[in-house]
C-alpha positions in Angstrom: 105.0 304.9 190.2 103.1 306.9 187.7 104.2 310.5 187.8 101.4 312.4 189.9 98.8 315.5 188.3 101.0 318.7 188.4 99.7 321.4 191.2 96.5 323.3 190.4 95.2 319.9 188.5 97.1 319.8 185.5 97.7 316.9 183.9 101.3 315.3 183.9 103.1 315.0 180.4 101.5 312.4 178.1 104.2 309.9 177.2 105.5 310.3 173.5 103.4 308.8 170.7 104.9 307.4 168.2 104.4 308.3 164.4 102.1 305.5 163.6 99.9 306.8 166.5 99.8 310.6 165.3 99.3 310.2 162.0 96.4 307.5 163.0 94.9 309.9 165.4 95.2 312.5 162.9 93.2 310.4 160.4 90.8 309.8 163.1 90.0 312.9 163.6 89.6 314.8 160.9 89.7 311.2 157.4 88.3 308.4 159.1 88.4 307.1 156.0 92.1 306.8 155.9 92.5 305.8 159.6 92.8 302.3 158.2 95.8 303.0 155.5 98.0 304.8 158.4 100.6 301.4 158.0 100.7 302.0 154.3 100.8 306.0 154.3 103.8 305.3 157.0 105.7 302.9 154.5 105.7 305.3 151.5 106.9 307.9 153.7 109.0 306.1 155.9 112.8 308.3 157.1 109.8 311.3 156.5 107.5 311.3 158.7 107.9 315.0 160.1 107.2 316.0 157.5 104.7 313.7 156.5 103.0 315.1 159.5 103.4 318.9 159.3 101.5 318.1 155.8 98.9 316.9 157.4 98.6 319.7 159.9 99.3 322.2 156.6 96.3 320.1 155.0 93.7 319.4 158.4 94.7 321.4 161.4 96.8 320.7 164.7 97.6 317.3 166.0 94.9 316.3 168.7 96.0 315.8 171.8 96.0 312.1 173.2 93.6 311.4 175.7 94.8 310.4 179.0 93.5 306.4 178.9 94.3 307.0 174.4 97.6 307.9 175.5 98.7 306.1 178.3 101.1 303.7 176.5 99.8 299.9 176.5 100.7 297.2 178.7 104.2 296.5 177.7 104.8 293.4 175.7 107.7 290.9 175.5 110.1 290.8 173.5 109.4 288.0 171.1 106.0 289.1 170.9 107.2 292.8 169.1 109.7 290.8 167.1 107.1 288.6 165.7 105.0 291.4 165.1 107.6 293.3 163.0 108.0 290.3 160.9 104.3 289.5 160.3 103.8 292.8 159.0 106.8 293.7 157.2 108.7 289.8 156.4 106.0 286.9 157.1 108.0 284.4 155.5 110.7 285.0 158.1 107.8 284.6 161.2 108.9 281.3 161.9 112.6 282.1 162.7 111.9 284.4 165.1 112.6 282.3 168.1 115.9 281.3 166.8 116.6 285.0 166.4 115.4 285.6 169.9 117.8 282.7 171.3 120.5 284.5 169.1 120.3 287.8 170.9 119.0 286.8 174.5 120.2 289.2 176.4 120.1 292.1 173.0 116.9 291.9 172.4 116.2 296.1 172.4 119.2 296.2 169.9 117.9 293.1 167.7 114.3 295.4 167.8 116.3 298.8 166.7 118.0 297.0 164.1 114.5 295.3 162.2 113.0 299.0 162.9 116.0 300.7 160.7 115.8 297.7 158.2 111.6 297.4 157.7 109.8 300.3 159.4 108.3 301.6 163.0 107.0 298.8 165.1 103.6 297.9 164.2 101.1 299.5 167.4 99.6 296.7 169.5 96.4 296.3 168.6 93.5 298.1 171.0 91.3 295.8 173.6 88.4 294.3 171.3 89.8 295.1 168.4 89.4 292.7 165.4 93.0 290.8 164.6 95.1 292.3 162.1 94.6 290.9 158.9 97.3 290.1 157.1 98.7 291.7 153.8 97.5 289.0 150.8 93.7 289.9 152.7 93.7 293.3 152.3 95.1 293.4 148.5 92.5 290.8 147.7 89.8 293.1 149.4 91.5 296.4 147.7 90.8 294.4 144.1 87.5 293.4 145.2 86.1 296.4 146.1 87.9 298.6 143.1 89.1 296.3 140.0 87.0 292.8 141.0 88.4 291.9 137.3 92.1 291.2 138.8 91.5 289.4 141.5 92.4 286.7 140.3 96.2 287.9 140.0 95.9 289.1 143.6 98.0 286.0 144.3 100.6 286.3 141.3 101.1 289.7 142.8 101.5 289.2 146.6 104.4 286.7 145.0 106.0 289.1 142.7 106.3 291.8 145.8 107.5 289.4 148.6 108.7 291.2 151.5 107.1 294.5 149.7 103.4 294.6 150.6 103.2 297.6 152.5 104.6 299.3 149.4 102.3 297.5 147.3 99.1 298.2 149.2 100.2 301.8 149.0 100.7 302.5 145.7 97.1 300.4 145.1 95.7 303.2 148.0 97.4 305.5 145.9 95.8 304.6 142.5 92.6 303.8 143.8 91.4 305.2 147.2 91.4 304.0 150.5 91.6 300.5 151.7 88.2 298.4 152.6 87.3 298.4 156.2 87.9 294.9 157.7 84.7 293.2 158.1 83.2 293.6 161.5 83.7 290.6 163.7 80.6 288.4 163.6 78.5 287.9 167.0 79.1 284.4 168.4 76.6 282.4 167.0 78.3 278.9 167.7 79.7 278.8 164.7 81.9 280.3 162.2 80.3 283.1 159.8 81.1 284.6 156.4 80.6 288.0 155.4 77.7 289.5 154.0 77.5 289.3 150.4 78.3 292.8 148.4 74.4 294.0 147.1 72.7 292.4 144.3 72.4 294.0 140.8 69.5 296.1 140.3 66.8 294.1 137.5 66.4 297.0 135.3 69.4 297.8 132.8 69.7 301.5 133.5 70.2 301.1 137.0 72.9 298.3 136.8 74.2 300.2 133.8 74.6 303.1 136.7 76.0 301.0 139.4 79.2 299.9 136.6 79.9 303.3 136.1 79.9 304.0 139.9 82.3 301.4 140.6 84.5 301.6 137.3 83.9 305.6 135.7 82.1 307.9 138.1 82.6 310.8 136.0 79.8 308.9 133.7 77.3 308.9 136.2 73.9 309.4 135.3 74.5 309.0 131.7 73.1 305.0 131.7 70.0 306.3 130.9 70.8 308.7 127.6 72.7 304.9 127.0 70.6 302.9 127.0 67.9 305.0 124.8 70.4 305.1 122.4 71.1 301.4 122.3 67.8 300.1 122.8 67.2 296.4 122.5 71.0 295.7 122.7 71.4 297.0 126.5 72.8 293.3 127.4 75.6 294.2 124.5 76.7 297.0 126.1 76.7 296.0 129.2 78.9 293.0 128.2 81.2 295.7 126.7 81.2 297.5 130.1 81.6 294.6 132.5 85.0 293.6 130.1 86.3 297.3 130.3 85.4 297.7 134.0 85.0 294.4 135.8 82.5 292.0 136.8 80.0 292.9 139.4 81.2 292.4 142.5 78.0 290.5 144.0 78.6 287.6 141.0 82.2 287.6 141.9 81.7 286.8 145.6 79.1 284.2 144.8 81.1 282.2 142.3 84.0 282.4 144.8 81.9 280.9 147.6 80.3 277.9 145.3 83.7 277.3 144.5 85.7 277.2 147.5 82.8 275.4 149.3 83.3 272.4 146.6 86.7 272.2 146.3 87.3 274.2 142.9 89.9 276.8 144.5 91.2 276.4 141.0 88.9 277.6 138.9 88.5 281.6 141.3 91.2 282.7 138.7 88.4 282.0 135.8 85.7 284.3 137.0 86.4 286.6 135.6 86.4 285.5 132.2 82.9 283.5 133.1 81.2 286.2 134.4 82.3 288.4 131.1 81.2 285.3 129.1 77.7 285.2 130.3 77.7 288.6 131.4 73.4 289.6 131.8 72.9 285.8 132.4 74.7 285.4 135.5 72.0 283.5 137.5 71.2 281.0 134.9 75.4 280.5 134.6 75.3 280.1 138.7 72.7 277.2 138.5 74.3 275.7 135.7 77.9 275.2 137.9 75.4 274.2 140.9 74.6 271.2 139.3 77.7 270.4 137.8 79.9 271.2 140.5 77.8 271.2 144.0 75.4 273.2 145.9 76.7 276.9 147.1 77.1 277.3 151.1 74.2 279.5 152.7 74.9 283.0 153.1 76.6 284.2 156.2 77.9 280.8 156.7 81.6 280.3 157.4 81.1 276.6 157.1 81.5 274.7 153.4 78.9 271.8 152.7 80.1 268.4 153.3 83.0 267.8 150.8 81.7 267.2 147.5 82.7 265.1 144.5 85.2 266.5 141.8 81.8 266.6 140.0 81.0 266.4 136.2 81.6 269.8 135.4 82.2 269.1 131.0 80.6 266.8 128.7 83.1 264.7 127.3 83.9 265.4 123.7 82.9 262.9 121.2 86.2 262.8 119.9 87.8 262.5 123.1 85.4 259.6 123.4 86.9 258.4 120.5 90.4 258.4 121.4 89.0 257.0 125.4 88.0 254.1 123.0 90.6 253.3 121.5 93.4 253.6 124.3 91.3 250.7 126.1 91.2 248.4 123.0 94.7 248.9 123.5 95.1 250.6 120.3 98.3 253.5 120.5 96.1 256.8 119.9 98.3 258.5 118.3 98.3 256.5 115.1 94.7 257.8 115.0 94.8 261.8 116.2 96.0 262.9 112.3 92.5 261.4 110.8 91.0 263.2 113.7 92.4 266.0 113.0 91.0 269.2 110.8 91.6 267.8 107.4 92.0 264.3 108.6 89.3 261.6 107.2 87.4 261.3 110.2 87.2 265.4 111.5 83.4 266.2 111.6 82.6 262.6 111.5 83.7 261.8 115.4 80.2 260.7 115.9 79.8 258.5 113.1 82.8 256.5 113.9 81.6 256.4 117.6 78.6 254.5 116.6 80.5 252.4 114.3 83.4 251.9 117.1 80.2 250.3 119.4 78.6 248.7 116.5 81.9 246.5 116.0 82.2 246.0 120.2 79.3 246.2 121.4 80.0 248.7 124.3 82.4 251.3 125.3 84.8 250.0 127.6 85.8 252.8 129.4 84.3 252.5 132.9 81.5 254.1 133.5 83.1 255.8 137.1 82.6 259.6 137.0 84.5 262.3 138.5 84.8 262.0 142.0 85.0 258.2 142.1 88.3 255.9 143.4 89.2 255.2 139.6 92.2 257.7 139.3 92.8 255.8 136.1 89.7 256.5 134.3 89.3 260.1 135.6 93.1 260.3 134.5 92.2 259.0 131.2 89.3 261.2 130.8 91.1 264.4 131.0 94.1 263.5 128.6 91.6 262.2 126.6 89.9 265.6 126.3 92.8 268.2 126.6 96.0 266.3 125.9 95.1 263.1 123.3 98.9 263.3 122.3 100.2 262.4 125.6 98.4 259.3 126.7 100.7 256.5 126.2 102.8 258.7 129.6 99.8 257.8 131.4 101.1 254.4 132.7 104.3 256.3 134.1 101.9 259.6 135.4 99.5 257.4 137.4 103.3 255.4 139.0 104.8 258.6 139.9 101.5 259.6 142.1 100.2 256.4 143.1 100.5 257.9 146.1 98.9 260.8 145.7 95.8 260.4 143.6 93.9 263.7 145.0 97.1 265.8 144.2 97.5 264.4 140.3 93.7 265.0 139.6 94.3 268.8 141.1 97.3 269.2 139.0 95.5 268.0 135.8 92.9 270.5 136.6 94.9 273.1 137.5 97.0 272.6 133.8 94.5 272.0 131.4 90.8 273.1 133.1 87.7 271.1 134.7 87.6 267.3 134.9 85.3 266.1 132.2 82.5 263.4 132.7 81.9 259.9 131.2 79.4 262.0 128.8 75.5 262.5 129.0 74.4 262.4 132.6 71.4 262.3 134.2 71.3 266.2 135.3 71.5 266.6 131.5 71.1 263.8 129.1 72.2 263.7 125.3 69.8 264.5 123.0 68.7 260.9 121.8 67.2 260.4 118.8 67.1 263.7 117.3 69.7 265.4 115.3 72.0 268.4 116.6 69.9 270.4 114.5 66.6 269.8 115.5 68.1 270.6 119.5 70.3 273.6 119.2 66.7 274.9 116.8 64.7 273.5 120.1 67.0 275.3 122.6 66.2 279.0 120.9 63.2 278.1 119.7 62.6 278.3 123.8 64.5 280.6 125.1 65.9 283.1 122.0 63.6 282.4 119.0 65.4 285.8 117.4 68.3 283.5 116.9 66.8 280.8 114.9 68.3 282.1 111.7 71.5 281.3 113.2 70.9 277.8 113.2 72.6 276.7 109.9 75.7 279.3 110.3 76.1 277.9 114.1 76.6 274.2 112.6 78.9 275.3 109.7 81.0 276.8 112.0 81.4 274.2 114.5 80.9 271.2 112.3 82.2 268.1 115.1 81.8 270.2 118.0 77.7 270.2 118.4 77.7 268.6 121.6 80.4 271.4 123.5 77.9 273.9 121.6 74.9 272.5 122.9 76.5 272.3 126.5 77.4 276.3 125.8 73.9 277.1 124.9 72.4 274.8 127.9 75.2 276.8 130.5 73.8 280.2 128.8 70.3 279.6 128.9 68.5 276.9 130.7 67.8 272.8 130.3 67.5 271.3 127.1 64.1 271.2 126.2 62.4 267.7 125.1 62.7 266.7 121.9 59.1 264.7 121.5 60.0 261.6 119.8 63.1 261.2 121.7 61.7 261.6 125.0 61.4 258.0 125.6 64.5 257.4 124.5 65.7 259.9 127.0 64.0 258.7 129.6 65.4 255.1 129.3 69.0 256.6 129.0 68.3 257.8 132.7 66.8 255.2 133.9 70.5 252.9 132.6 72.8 255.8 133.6 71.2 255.8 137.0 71.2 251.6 137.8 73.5 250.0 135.0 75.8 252.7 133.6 77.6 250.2 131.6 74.8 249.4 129.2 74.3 253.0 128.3 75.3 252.7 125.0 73.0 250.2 124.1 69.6 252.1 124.6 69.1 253.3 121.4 69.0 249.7 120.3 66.8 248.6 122.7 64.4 251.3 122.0 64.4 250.8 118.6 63.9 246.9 119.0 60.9 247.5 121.6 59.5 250.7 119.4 
């Protein structure tokens, strides 16, 4: 029976608490904002925590007492229920062998509990009646990262690997280099349905105030110089704040989109690129968002939990006109690699890929690669496409590649994509045609004549530079700014290429002659 109030109403003796419960009412009381970094605090310090303690009572004042319901101890739990515990918060690889361990000891199971405590740590506390479930170690790094250094998130994984069996330690020295760990999310209100969090807040428009927000996140010591910055630099704001976002990390709101429009389609792949995307296109970040959103698949609402229906490994790069090239040849059964030297810088046919496109189809009529895009059933042309594009040297192994995963076709695309980058498209496609008719000139002038007229004089230096790569420059300039603009004479000829690539794909090719014969 519980021991009854001393005489004169004084309350009995409050069981002891253990450390983890001191030092997180401690916390409570006097940091709240370190109430949630108690586990890691009591990891660094751990075979210290006295004296852990009497520092905090040197540094805040004395221990509070426990509250009579605070301090009560919890309904006792079973055995297997603390051991699993221990491991999930020290050793979650070893979770699963805790009921072999249990069957081990039966009849030990206090000892077996004192030994993991002298190996890992105290026993984690049980958590409090309606209070959101532990989350787990990998969660919390990823959400230290996103909140303080959104640039290496993408080695949050790398790095939960390389300290196995160490997170605690880990997510105390990041406490210790950064600052406190992110407050879980609060739990969502039933709604019927799963929810996400809300995003972080959006950018402000003008560049001194987003100039401002990067050097709260990244340099607080520069605060409220964004404005003497930007005076200074005036006219090239988007420049330095490209330099910024490289030295400090992309914006945390971009991040967290991105990472949503790519988990919700399937790209889990491509979170470790954000960071180089958003640094790429840093001041453009909507017009890069939409861009992906018609490549790739629409992004899931806000506060949604739910991904859209699963889409398509979508068209997410223009095909090269080399790689079309060597996709020609492999089908006409010709080995590719006789060819790749001429295609090469130096080689007769570099900067002429185009030219010996048109003659390929002028001697065969049509290309006879099928016309299946990403996302189809063909595992064979989408597997074609991608060594095609990134590895040209390797395609007479793709007989034996496609045998070994016959199988497995979702798992080989995946692993293409994961090796070399996104799955590229038959070509032009009707969300952004070819350019037709006119000349890469007259469409990469078109594009800033729109959109960045300042640029123009660029024009000549831009195709110089990347003489047989106009079409992967056009696709850079169309992901930076905005559509393709029309090109007048070559609208009808555009028009007629979607028209084919929407009902009869295979005859794509042969528009322009059937233009020119009906013009």
């Amino acid at each position: 029976a519980a021991a009854a109030p001393a005489a004169g109403g004084a309350p009995a003796a409050q069981a002891p608490r253990d450390h983890a419960s001191r030092v997180r009412a401690m916390f409570e009381k006097y940091d709240p904002s370190k109430a949630a970094n108690t586990d890691a605090f009591l990891a660094k310090y751990k075979g210290q925590e006295e004296a852990f303690i009497a520092k905090l009572v040197e540094k805040y004042g004395p221990e509070p007492a426990a509250s009579p319901s605070a301090g009560a101890p919890a309904a006792p739990r079973d055995h297997a229920t603390r051991i699993r515990a221990i491991f999930e918060k020290y050793d979650p690889s070893k979770a699963g062998n805790a009921d072999a361990l249990i069957a081990k000891y039966k009849g030990q199971e206090e000892a077996l509990i004192a030994k993991l405590v002298e190996k890992y740590g105290p026993e984690p506390a049980p958590p409090a009646a309606g209070a959101p479930a532990p989350r787990d170690p990998a969660t919390r790094i990823r959400a230290i990262f996103q909140k303080y250094d959104p640039a290496k998130i993408g080695n949050a994984d790398a790095l939960i690997a390389k300290y196995k069996g160490q997170e605690e330690a880990l997510i105390a020295k990041l406490v210790e280099k950064y600052g406190p760990e992110p407050a879980a999310p609060a739990a969502p209100a039933a709604t019927g349905g799963s929810s996400a969090p809300a995003l972080p807040p959006k950018p402000p428009s003008d560049w001194v105030a987003r100039i401002e927000e990067v050097f709260k996140r990244g340099e607080p010591a520069k605060c409220g110089t964004a404005g003497a910055l930007c005076e200074k630099f005036k006219g090239n704001e988007a420049a330095v704040f490209k330099k910024l976002i490289e030295k400090y990390g992309p914006e945390p709101y971009w991040v967290e989109r991105l990472t949503r429009l790519f988990k919700a389609n399937g790209k889990d792949a491509l979170v470790a690129k954000i960071p180089a995307y958003l640094n790429q296109h840093a001041g453009n970040e909507e017009q890069l968002l939409q861009s992906l959103v018609a490549k790739i698949g629409p992004e899931p609402p806000e506060g949604s939990g739910a991904a859209p229906a699963a889409a398509a490994s979508g068209p997410v790069v223009n095909i090269s006109t080399k790689a079309k090239v060597v996709r020609f040849l492999y089908y006409k059964g010709v080995n590719v690699n006789d060819w790749l030297e001429r295609l090469e810088p130096g080689g007769k046919y570099h900067g002429k890929e185009g030219e010996l496109y048109q003659a390929l189809l002028s001697k065969h009529e049509k290309d006879p690669s099928p016309p299946d895009p990403p996302g189809s059933d063909n595992t064979k042309a989408r597997v074609v496409n991608m060594y095609a594009e990134y590895a040209p040297d390797k395609m007479t192994g793709i007989p034996t590649i496609l045998e070994k995963y016959k199988d497995r076709p979702d798992e080989l695309i995946a692993t293409l994509v994961k090796k070399y980058g996104e799955e590229p498209c038959r070509g032009a496609t009707a969300a952004q045609p070819q350019g037709g008719s006119r000349s890469y000139k007259e469409r990469i002038e078109a594009i800033y004549t729109k959109y960045c007229p300042e640029k123009l004089a660029n024009v000549p230096g831009i195709l110089e530079k990347y003489k047989g790569k106009e079409e992967d420059v056009i696709q850079k300039l169309v992901a930076t700014y905005g559509p393709e603009p029309g090109g007048g004479a070559g609208d009808f000829l555009e028009r007629v290429r979607r028209f084919y690539l929407k009902y009869n794909p295979e005859k794509v090719d042969q528009v322009p002659s059937l233009v020119e014969k009906y013009k």
